[in-house]
N, C-alpha and C positions, 0 to 999 in steps of 0.2 A: 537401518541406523542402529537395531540394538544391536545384531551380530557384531558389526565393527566397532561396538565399545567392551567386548568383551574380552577380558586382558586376565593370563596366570602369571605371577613372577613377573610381571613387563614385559614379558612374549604375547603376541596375539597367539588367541587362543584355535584351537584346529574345527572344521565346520561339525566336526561330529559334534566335541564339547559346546559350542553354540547351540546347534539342536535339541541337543539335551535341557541344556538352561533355557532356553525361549521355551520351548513345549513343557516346559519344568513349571516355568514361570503361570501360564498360561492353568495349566492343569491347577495350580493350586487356588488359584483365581475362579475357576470352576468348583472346583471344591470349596471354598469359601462360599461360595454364591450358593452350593448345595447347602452345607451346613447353615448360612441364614432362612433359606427356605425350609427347611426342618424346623428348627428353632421357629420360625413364625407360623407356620403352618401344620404342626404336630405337637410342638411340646409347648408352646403357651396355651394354645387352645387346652391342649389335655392338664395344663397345670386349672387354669382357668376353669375349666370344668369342676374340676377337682374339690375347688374355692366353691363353687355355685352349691354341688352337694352338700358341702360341711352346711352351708350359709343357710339350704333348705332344711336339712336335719335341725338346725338349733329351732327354724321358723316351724317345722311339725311340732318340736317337744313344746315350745312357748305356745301355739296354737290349742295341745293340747291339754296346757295347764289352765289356758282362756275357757277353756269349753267345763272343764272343773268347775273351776271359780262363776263361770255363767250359770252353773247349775246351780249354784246354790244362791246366786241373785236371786233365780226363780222361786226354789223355796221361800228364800224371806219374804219373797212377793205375796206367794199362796198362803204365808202364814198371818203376815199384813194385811190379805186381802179382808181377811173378817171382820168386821165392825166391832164383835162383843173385844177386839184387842183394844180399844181405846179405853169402853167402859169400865173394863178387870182393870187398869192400870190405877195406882194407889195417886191421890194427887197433893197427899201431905203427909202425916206418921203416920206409921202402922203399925201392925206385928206382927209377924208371919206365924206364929203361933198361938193368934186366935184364931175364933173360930173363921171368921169374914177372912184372915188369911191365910187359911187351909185350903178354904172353897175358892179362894183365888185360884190358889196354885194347880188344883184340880182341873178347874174350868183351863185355865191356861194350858195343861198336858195335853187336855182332851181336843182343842185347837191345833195345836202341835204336833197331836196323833193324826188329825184329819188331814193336813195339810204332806206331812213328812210320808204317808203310808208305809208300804214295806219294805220298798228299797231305799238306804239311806246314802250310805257310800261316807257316813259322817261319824262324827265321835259324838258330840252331844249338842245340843241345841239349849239356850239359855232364856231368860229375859232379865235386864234389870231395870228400877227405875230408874230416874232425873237424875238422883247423885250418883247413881253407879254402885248403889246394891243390889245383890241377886235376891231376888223374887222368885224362879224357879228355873227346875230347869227339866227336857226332858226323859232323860236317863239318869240323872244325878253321876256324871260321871266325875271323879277326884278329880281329874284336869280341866277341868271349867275354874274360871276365871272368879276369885272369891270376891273382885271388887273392879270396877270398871275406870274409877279414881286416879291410875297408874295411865290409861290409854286417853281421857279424858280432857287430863293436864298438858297432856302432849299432844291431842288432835288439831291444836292450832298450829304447831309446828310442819304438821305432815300437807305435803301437796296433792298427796290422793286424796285427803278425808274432805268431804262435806257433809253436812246435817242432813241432806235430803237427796245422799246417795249413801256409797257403802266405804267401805276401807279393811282392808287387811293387816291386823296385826297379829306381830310376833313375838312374844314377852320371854319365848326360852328355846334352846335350840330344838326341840319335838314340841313344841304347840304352834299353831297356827288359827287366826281365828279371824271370821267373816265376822263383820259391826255395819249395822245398818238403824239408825232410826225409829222411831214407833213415832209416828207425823201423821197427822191426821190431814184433810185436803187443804185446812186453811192454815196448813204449815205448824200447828200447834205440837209441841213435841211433847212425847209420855213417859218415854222409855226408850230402851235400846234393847237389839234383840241381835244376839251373835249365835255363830255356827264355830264349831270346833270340829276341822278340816281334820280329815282323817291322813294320817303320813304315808300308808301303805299305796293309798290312791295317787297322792302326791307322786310318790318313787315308781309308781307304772305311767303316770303322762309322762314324768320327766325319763322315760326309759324306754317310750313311743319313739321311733323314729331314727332311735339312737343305732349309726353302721360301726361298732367299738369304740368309740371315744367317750372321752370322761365326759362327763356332763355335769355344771354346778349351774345352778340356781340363786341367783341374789335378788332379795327385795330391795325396795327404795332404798334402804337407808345402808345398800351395803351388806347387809349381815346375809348369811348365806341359808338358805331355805332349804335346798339339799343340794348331798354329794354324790352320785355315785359310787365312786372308790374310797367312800369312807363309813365308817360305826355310826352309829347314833351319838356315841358318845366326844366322838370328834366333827361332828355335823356344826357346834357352835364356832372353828376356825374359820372363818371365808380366806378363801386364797387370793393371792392377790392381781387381779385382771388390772386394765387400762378401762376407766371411767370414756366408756363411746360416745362421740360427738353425735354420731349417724344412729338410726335406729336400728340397722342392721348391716353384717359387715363379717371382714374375718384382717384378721392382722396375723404378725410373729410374735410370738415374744421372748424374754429374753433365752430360755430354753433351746430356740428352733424351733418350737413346734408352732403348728396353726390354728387359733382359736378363732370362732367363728361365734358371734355372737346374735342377741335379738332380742330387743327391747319390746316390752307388750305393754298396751297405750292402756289397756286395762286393767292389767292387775299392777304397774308400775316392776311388775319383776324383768331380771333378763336372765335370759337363759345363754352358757358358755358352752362349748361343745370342744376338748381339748383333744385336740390329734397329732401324734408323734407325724415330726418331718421324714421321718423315712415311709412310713403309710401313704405319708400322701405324695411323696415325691418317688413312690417306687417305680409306678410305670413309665415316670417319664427318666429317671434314670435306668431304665431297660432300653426305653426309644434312644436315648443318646450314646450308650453304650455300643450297641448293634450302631447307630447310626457313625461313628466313628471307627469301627473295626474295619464296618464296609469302606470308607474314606481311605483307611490307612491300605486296604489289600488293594483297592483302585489306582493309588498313587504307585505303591510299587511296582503292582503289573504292566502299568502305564510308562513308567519310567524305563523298566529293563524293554518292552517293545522299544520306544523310542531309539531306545542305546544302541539295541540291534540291528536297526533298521536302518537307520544312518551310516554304520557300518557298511550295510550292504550294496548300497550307492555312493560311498564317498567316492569311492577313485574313478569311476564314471565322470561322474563332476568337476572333478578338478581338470580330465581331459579337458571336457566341455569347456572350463571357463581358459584352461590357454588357447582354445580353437577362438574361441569370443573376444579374447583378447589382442590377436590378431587383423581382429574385424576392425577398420577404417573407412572414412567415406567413399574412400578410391574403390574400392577392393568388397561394395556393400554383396554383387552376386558370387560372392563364393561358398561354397554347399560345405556346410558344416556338417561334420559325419564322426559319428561317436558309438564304436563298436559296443556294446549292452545288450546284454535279455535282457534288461528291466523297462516293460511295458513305460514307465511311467519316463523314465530317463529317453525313451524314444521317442515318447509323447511329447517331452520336452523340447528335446531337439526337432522334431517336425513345428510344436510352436515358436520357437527362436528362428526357423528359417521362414516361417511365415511373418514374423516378426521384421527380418528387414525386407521381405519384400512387401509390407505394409508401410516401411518406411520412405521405399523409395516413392511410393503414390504421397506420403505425406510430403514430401520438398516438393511434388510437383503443386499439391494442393496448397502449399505454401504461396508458393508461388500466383499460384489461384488469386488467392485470399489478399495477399497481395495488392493484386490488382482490381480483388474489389473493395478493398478497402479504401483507394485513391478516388474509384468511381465513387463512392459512397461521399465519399470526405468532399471531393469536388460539388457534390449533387448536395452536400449540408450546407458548405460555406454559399453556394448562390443563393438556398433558401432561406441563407442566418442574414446573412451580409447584404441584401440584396439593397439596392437604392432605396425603398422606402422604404426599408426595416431603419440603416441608419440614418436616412432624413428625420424620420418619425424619433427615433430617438434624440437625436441632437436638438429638433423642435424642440421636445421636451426639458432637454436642460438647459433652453437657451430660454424657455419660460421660468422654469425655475429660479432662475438666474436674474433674471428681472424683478419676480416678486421680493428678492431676498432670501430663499430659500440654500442657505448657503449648505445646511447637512443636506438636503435633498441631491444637491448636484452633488457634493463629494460622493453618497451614496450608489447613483447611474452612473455616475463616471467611475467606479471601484466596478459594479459589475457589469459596464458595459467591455471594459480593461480585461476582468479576471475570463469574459465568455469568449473573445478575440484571443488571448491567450492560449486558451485550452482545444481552441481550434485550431492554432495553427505548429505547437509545438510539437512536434516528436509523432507525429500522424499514424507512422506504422505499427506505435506500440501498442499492448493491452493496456489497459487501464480498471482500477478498482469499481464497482460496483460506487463506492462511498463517493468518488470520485466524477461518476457519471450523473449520482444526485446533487452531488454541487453545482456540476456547470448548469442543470436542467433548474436548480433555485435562483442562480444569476441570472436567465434566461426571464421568468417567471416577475424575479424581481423587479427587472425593468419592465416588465410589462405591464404591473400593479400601479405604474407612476402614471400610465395612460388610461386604464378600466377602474381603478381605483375602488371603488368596494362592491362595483359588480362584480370582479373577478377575486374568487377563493380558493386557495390551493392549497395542500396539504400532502408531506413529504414523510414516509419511516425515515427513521435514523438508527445505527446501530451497531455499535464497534464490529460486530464479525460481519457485517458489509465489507470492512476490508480486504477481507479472503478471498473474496468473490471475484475473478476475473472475466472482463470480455472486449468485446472490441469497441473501439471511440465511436461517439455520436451514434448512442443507439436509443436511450430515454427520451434526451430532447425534442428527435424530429416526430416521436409519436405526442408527444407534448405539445409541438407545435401544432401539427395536424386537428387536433382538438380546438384550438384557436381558431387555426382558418377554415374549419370544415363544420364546430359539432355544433357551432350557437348563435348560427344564421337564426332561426326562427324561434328560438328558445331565449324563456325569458327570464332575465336577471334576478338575485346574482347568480353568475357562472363557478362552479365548481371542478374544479382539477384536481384527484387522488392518485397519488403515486403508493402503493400499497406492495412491502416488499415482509413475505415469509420464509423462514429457516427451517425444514421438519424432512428425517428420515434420509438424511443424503440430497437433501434437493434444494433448491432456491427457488422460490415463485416470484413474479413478478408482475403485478396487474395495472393499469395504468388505467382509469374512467373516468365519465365524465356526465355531467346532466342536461348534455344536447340533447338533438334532435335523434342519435341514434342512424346508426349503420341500416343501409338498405337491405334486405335481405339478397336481391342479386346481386349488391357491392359485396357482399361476405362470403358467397358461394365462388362468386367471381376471384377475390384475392385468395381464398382459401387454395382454390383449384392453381391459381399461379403457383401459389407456394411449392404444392405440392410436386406440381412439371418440372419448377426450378431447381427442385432439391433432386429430384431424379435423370435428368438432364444434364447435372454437374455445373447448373450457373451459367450455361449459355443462352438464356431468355433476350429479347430486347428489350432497352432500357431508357428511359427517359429524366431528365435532371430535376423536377422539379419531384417533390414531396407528396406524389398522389397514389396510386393501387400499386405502380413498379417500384415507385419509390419503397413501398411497404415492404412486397416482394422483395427487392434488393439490401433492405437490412436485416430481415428475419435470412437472408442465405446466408448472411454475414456471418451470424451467429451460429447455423449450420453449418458453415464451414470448421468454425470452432471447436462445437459440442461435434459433430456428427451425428447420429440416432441416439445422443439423450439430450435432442432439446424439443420440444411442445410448444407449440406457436396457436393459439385460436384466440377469435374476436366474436363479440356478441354483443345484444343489445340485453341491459340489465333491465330490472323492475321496479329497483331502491328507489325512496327519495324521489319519485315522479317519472324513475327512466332517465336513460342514457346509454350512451355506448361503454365497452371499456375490450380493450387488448391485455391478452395475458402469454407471458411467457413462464414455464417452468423448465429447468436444467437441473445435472446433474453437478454437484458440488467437486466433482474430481474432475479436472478440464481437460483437455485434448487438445493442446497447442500442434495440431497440425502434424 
């Protein structure tokens, strides 16, 4: 169908040019389908990847500014832990320069000393009292905090600080300073006691972890703690990120580039980790590069084969189709003969003559088919039609009809009408799948007016049912069968599944029930018919009513149809208490004979 829509100028176009554009078409549909499997299967992952490292670098540097910051909780613990820190604390005026606050300050170092020993990793260690004057400290170094007054008035504002934990402030762009409490167990507070964070340690956590990208540093409140790529003297700009929802993450920004961030639940800082989009999108623009060069040289090579190739058999071909052209019913054994080397053009023509001499078995199988379709049709209508199918029926809307039930008889009379119908119209044609579950639900229908909620039945439905071709009265009489065979001894209610699937080229079709179940010699037994009938060519004997031949005689039917892609077997299920069920599967491309 595509060949023959292809048109240059309003001329049909020549089978080479055809060639070309179908396998044109085709290849690049392949190639599409490569380049998506590339793309999901190479370059998101590796982009992805790419994301996870920035995302783990920013989580080392934050991890270890945490392990910093935890070290010097520890100090203030070790230096809290002593008791005489409550007693030294002044608990109303004082002087620090008498004598009583000389021997404070002393006792206080010497605390200080015991606790801090000789590795510090610190700038200075302080203490003040209740309002927030210094008391001492223990290096006297100039960047200690001359008054606590400034962080004090604002600690209400801050959502790290509590009274009886610690907090991190920052008063100027190089100080940083650990504030913790002097609390005694019954919460009584004396003082406050800070650490002045040394910068140099600062700029090696924040430089742990780091694979070249910039790395900033912002405290709570925004203001930026450090830079990488900047002075000391430019450390008080913070640059401007995106306020994270998530604790950790990586975004664009407006730049291109990939910032990867990571919020720390303990010091309130996060840590930014800034990386140019060409670093992090280098390898995966290598993989696309390569991966398109190779597309581009596969399509060409692809193409000029193609172009040649069809050349090299075109006129072969066109022999061929005026010899094929020629060919008519009359005239079906005439040996088509098409001078060619080309293996393939020989191969061709030895399948085109086996072609009609397939044809001709198929008119006689027609023919066949034919005639059992008539047997068939004869052997439904005595088992549909038979006297007490429609006494029983008529019984019924002749009760109906008395009680008042006037939808009920319109109802049996609509599908006793539509099932008499469909049997006797047009016998020798196929009919739809969709087609053969209707008449089997009129069939059903009426028969719900007689069992009434013993009997349950249940039908697929499904637009592309109607694709599906095969031969009349083939649902039904297994349908029936169920009725008059599965639920002798089986107890109500009765259940009927018509159960139809679509996968892979195929159609299945199962039809069960929650009888009594198939004998094990009836299944060996009909199986083994099947199988003689189908090899035999449909010469078995044949009996009119709906029992093991019967069975036999409509699975040939279908045989005849499909030939070797149709699947016929019966068994007894487990479901729901057991039951029998028959199942056919076929192949979706049919073989009209």
């Amino acid at each position: 169908m595509f060949f023959g829509k292809i048109k240059i100028g309003g001329a049909q176009a020549s089978l080479q040019t055809k060639f070309l554009v179908a396998f044109a078409g085709l290849l690049v549909i392949v190639l599409g389908s490569f380049a998506i499997y590339v793309n999901q299967m190479v370059i998101h992952p590796l982009r992805e990847r790419s994301e996870n490292e920035m995302t783990l670098a920013a989580a080392k540097i934050s991890d270890q500014l945490n392990l910093y910051v935890g070290g010097q909780n520890q100090l203030s613990q070790r230096i809290l832990s002593n008791s005489n820190m409550f007693t030294l604390m002044p608990l109303g005026e004082y002087s620090r320069l008498s004598v009583e606050g000389l021997s404070r300050s002393r006792r206080l170092r010497e605390i200080m000393f015991q606790a801090i020993g000789p590795s510090m990793n610190i700038e200075d260690v302080a203490v003040y009292d209740l309002r927030g004057g210094l008391l001492t400290s223990y290096i006297g170094s100039a960047g200690n905090l001359a008054s606590l007054t400034p962080f004090l008035e604002q600690s209400v504002r801050l959502t790290s600080w509590a009274e009886n934990g610690y907090a991190l402030y920052r008063p100027s762009a190089d100080r940083v300073f650990f504030i913790r409490a002097i609390m005694n167990q019954n919460g009584k507070i004396f003082g406050y006691l800070t650490i002045q964070l040394q910068q140099e340690v600062l700029r090696r956590s924040a430089a742990a972890g780091n694979s070249g990208s910039d790395v900033y540093v912002l405290d709570s409140e925004r203001q930026l703690v450090y830079a990488s790529n900047r002075s000391d003297e430019e450390q008080s700009a913070a640059p401007s990120f995106k306020i994270p929802a998530a604790r950790s993450g990586v975004y664009v920004n407006e730049a291109a580039d990939y910032v990867a961030f990571n919020r720390s639940d303990e010091t309130g800082w996060t840590t930014y980790t800034v990386t140019p989009k060409q670093v992090v999108l280098g390898p995966v623009n290598s993989v696309m590069t390569v991966s398109m060069l190779l597309m581009a040289a596969l399509f060409l090579f692809s193409a000029a084969y193609i172009y040649f190739s069809a050349r090299g058999f075109l006129l072969p071909v066109r022999k061929l189709r005026r010899q094929i052209l020629r060919i008519n019913y009359s005239n079906m054994d005439t040996r088509v003969v098409t001078p060619s080397s080309n293996n393939e053009l020989l191969l061709l023509n030895e399948a085109f003559q086996g072609l009609l001499d397939r044809l001709q078995v198929s008119i006689e199988r027609e023919k066949l088919a034919v005639h059992e379709e008539a047997i068939a049709r004869n052997s439904a209508l005595q088992a549909q039609i038979a006297p007490h199918f429609i006494h029983n029926t008529l019984y019924l809307i002749s009760i109906a009809a008395q009680e008042g039930k006037n939808d009920a008889v319109s109802e049996m009379c609509k599908h006793l009408s539509d099932s008499l119908r469909y049997i006797v119209s047009s016998p020798y044609q196929h009919v739809s799948l969709t087609q053969e579950l209707e008449h089997t639900k009129h069939y059903l229908a009426l028969l719900h007016h007689n069992y009434e909620d013993d009997l349950k039945w249940s039908i697929d439905e499904d637009s592309a049912f109607d694709s599906i071709r095969l031969p009349r009265l083939v649902i039904q009489p297994f349908v029936e069968n169920c009725i008059e065979h599965a639920f002798k001894e089986a107890d109500a209610p009765w259940r009927i599944e018509v159960r139809v699937k679509l996968y892979n080229g195929l159609w299945a079709l199962e039809i069960r029930d929650n009888g009594d179940g198939f004998e094990p010699e009836t299944i060996r037994e009909i199986l083994g018919l099947v199988r003689s009938a189908e090899m035999s060519g449909g010469e078995e004997p044949r009996e009119t009513g709906f029992g093991r031949m019967g069975i036999v005689n409509t699975v040939h039917r279908m045989q005849l149809m499909y030939k070797n892609r149709l699947f016929f077997n019966m068994y007894n299920h487990s479901d729901d208490g057991g039951g029998a069920a028959v199942q056919i599967i076929a192949s979706l491309t049919e073989d009209f004979y």
